[in-house]
C-alpha positions as CSV (number, residue, x, y, z in Angstrom):
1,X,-70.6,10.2,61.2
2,X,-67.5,11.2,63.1
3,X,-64.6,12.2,60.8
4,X,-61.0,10.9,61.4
5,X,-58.8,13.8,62.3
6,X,-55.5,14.1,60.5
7,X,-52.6,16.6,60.4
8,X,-53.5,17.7,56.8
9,X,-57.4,18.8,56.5
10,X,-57.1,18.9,52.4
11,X,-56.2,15.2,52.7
12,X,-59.3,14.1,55.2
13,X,-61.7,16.4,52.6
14,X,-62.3,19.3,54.3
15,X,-63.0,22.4,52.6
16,X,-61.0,25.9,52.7
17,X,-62.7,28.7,50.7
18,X,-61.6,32.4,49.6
19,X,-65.6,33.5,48.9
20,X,-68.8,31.6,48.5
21,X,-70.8,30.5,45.7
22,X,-73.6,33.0,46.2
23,X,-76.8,34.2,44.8
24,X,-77.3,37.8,43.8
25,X,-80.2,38.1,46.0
26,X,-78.6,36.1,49.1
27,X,-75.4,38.6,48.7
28,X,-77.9,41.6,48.2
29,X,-77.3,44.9,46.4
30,X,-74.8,46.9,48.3
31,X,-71.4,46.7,46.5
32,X,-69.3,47.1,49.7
33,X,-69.9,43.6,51.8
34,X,-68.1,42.8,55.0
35,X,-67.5,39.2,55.7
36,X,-67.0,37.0,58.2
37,X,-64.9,34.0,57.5
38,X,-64.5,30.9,59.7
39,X,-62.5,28.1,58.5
40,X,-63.4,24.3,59.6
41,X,-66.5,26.1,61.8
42,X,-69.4,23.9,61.0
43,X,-70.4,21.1,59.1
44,X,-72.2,20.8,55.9
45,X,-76.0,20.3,56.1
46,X,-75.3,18.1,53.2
47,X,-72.7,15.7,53.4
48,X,-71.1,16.7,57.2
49,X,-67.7,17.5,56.4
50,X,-66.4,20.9,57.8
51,X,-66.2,23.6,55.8
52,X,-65.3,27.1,55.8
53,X,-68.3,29.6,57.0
54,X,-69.0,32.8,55.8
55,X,-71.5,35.1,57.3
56,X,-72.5,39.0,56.0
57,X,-75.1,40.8,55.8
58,X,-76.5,41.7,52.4
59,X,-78.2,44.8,53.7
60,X,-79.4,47.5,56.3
61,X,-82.5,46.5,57.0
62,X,-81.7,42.7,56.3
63,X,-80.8,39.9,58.7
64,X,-77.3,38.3,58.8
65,X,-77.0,35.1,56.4
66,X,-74.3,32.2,56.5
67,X,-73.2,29.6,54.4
68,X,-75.1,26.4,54.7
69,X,-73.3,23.8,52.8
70,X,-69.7,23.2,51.4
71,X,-69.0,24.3,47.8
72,X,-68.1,20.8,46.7
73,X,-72.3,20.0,46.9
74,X,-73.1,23.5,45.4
75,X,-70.8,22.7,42.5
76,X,-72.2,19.2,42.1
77,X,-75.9,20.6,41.9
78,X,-74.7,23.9,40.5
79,X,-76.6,26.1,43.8
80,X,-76.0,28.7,46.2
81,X,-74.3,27.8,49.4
82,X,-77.2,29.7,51.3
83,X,-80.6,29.9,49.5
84,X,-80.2,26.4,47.6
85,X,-81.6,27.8,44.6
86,X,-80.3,27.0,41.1
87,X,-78.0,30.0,40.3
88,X,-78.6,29.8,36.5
89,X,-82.3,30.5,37.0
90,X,-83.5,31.2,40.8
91,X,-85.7,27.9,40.9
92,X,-85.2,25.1,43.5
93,X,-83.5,21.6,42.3
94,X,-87.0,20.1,41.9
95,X,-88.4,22.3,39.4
96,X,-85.1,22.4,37.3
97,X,-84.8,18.8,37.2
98,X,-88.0,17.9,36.3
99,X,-88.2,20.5,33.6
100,X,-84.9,19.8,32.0
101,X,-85.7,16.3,32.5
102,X,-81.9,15.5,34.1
103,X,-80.3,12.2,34.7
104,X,-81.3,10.7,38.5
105,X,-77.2,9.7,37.9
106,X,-76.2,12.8,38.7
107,X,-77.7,12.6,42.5
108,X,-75.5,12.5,45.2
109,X,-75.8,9.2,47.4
110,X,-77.6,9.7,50.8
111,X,-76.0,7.0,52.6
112,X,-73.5,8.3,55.1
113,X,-70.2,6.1,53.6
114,X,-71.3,6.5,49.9
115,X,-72.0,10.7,50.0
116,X,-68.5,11.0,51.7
117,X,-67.0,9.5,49.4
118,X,-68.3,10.6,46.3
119,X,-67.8,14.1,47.8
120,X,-64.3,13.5,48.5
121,X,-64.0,11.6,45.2
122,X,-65.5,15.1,43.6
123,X,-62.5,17.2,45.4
124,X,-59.8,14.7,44.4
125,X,-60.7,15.1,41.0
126,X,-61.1,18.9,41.1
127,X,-57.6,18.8,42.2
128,X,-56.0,16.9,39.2
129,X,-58.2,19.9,37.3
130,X,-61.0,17.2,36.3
131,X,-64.5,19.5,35.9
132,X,-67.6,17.9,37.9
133,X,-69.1,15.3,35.6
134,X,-73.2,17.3,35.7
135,X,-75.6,17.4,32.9
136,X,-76.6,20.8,34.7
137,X,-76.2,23.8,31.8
138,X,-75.7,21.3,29.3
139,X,-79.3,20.5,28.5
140,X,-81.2,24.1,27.1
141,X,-84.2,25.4,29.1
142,X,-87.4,24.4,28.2
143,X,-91.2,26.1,28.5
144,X,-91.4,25.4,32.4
145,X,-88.0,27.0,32.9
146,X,-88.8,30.1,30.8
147,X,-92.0,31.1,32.5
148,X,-90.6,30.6,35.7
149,X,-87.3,31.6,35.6
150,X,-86.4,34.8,37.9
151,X,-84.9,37.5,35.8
152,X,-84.0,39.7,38.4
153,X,-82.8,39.1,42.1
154,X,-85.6,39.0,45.1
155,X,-84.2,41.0,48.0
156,X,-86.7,40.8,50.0
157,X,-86.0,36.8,50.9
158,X,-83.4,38.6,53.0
159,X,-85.8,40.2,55.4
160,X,-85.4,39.9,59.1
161,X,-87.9,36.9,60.4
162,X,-91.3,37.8,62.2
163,X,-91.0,39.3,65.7
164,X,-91.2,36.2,68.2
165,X,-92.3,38.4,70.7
166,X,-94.9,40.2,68.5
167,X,-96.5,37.0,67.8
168,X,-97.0,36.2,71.2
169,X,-98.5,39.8,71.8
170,X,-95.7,41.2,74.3
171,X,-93.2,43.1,71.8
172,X,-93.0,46.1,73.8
173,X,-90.1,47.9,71.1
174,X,-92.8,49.1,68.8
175,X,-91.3,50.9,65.9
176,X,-87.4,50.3,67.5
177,X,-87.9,46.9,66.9
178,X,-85.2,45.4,64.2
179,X,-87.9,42.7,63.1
180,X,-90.9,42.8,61.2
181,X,-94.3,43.3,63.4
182,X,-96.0,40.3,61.3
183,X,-97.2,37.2,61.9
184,X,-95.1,34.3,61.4
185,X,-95.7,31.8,57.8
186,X,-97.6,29.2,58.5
187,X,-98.9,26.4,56.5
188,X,-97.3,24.0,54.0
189,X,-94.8,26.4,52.7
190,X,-92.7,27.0,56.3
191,X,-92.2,22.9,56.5
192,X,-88.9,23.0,54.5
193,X,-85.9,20.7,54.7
194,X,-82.7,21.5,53.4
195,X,-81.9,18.2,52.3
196,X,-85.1,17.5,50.2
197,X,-84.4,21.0,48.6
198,X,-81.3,20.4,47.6
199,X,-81.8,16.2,46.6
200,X,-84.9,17.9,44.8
201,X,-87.9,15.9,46.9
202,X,-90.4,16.6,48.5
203,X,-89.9,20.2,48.3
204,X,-93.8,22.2,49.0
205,X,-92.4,25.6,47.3
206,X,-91.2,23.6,43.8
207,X,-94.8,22.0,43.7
208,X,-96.4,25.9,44.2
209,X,-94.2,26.5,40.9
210,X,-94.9,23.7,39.2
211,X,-98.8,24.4,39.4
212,X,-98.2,28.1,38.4
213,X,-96.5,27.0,35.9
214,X,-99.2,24.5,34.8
215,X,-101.7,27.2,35.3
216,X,-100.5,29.8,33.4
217,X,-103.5,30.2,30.5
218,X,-102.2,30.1,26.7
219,X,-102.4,32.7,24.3
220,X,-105.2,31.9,21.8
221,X,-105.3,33.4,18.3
222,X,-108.6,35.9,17.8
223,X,-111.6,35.0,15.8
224,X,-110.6,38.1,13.2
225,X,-108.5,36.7,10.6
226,X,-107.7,40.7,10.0
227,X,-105.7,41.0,13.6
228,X,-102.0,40.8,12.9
229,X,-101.0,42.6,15.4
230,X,-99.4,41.7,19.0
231,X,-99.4,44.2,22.0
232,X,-96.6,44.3,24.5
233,X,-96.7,45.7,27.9
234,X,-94.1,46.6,30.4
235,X,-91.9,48.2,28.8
236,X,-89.3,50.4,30.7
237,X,-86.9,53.1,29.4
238,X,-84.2,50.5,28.9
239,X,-86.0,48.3,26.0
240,X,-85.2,50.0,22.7
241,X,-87.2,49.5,19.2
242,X,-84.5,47.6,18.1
243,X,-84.9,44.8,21.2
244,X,-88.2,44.7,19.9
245,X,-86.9,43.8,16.5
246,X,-84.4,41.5,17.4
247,X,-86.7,39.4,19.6
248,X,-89.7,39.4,17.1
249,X,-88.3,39.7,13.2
250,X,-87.2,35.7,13.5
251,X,-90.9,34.5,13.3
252,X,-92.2,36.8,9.8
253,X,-92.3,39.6,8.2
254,X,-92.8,42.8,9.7
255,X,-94.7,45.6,8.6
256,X,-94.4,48.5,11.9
257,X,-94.1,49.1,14.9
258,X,-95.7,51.3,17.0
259,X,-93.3,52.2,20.3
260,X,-92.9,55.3,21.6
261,X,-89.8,55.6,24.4
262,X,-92.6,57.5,26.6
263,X,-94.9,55.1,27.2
264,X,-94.8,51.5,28.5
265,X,-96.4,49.5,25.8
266,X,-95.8,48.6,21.8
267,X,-97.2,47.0,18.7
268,X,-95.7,44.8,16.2
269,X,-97.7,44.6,13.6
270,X,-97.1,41.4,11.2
271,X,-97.8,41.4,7.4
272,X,-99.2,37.7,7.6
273,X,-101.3,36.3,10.3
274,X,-98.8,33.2,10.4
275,X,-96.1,35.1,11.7
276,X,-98.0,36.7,14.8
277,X,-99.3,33.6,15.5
278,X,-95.7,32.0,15.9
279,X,-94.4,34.7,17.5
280,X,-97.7,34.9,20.1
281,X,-97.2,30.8,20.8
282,X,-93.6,31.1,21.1
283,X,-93.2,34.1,23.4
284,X,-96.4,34.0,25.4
285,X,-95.5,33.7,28.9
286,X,-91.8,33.7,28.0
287,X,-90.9,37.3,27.1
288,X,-88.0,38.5,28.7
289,X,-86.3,41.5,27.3
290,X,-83.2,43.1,29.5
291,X,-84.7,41.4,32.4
292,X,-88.0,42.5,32.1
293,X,-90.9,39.7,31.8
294,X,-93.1,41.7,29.5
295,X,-96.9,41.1,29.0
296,X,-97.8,39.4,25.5
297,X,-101.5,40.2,23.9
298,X,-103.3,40.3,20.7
299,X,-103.9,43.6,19.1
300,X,-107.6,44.8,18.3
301,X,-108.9,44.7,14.8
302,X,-109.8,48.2,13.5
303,X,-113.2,48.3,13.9
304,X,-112.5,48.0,17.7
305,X,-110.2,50.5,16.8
306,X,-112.6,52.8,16.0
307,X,-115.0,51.9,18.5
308,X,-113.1,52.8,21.0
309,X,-111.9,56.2,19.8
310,X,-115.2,57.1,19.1
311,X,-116.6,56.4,22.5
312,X,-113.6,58.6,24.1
313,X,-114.5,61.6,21.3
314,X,-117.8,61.4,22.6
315,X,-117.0,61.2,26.1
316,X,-114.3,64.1,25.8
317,X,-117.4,66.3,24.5
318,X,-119.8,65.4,27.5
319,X,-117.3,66.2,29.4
320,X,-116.6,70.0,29.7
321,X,-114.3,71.7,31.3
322,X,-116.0,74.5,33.7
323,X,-114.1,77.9,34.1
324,X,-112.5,78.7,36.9
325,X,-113.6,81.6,39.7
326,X,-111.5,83.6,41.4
327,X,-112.1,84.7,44.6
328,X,-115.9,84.7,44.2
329,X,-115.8,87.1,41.1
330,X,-118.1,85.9,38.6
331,X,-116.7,84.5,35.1
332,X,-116.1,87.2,32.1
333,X,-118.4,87.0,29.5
334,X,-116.1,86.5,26.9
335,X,-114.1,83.1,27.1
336,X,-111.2,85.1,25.9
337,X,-111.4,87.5,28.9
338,X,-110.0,86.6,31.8
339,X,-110.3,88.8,35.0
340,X,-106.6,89.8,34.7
341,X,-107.6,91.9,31.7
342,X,-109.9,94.0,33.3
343,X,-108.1,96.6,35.6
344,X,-110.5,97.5,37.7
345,X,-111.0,93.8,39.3
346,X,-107.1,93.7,39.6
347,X,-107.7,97.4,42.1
348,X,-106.9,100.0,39.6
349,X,-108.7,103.0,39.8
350,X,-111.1,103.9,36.9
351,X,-111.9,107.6,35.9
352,X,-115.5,108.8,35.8
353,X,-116.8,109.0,31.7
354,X,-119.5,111.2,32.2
355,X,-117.0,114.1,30.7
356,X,-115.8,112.1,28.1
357,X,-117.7,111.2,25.6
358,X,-115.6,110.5,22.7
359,X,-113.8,107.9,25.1
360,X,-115.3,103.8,25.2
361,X,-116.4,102.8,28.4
362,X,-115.3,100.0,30.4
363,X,-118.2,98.0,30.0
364,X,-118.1,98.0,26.2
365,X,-114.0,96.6,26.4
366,X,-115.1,94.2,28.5
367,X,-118.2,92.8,26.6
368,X,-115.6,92.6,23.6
369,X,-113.3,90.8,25.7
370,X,-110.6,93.2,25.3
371,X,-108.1,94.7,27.2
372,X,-108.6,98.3,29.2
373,X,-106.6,101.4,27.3
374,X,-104.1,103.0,29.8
């Protein structure tokens, strides 16, 4: 649709920006950022008004990114300008709406006439200091949201593209090249439209989620009424015995917990087997603890306790260490000798005992394991 040029651009709807509404993982993680910024230099993908265009690059090895679409259609489905991705949780529009189960009201029109001038409705109102009327953040997440929510951001979507040339079998930069030696993705997942990603349609990568999501197995309760005990894997030095408390003490009783700040696992250990089986239906799938998506399993009852530290006693006993030999000199005798102890292996030089009788001899010292008298 061709847009009516006035002398004021604020008054014909078109946008003028200070920074986009980014991602963490579209801006990347170098703190120092060079921008680009282009006012009126393209139109939005979305609703074709011009808008002001940003381009960076969010790191060294990464290719350079631009704004897509105009802030007033990120703000209306609360998504960055590049990636349209929710920016509450990383997902696409699909996924979010149909897990939070949102209002088909708050879609923008598609017509040409009607999305101009709902968007230009949208700025007019965000002028008199009117917030966007959305349902987005309003509604809390649900089970689909929490297993697939991202927790922390996925640089690598900012890789440089495939190698065109590579693909075609005539790159001849080899290891200079700026772009990855790989093929290109093919397949269901490289037909993407920006438009049915952001109108939440039709969109092959929220139907990939969806199914994981649907996939994902449940955590069943053991046979052994005795287990009361829940194992959690992952852990990092940044999750605390105190995390663990806060995030588990809400569904019983607990009795211990076994953490240790060295290693990357824990027990909570319930007094009733009601409370681990809340906690195990509530939080399987769905842990998230400082940004870490931690693995969720039922403990083992004590005799497979047992069991198992028995068969690692018992394979700790087959298994004997063998002494070591140095430089082709046979073992000592005594497992208390080692060949540093005897003097005359290390090169000193050892006085004849035929005169001296009343004097041990060397052989007897080192049968005994003990050290030669100077």
């Amino acid at each position: 649709m061709a847009h009516r040029i006035l002398r004021d651009p604020e008054v014909d709807g078109w946008e003028s920006s200070d920074f986009p509404i980014l991602c963490n993982s579209c801006l990347g993680d170098n703190p120092y950022v060079r921008m680009t910024k282009n006012e009126f230099d393209k139109e939005c993908k979305i609703c074709t008004r011009p808008f002001t265009v940003f381009r960076w690059r969010p790191g060294r090895n990464a290719r350079y990114k631009k704004t897509e679409i105009c802030q007033t259609c990120s703000k209306l489905k609360n998504v960055c300008q590049v990636c349209v991705l929710d920016l509450e949780y990383g997902l696409p529009v699909q996924v979010r709406d149909s897990a939070l189960a949102i209002d088909s009201s708050d879609s923008i029109p598609r017509s040409d006439v009607n999305r101009e001038y709902f968007a230009e409705e949208c700025d007019r109102r965000a002028r008199m200091g009117i917030d966007y009327e959305s349902s987005y953040g309003k509604a809390p997440p649900g089970n689909t949201i929490l297993k697939l929510q991202r927790t922390t951001p996925y640089y690598d979507r900012n890789r440089a593209p495939p190698c065109t040339f590579y693909a075609w079998g005539i790159c001849n930069r080899g290891a200079a090249c700026p772009y990855p030696h790989e093929m290109p993705v093919t397949g269901e997942l490289s037909r993407q439209n920006i438009k049915d990603r952001f109108y939440g349609v039709n969109d092959p990568v929220a139907a990939k989620l969806l199914k994981k999501a649907s996939d994902m197995p449940s955590l069943a309760p053991p046979d052994d009424e005795s287990i009361k005990s829940l194992y959690i894997g992952g852990l990092d030095t940044r999750v605390t015995e105190q995390d663990l408390i806060d995030n588990f003490y809400s569904y019983g009783e607990i009795e211990c917990i076994n953490f240790l700040p060295s290693r990357p696992y824990a027990f909570v250990n319930y007094k009733t087997r009601e409370g681990a089986e809340k906690a195990a239906e509530d939080l399987s799938n769905k842990l998230v603890i400082k940004g870490l998506r931690l693995k969720l399993l039922w403990g083992k009852s004590q005799a497979q306790r047992a069991n198992f530290g028995s068969q690692d006693d018992e394979a700790s006993r087959q298994v004997q260490p063998q002494p070591m030999s140095y430089f082709n000199i046979p073992p000592p005798p005594s497992a208390n000798c080692y060949p540093s102890m005897d003097p005359q292996r290390m090169g000193a030089f050892v006085p004849s005992q035929e005169g001296c009788s009343n004097s041990p001899s060397i052989t007897s010292y080192t049968q005994q394991g003990m050290y030669y008298p100077y």
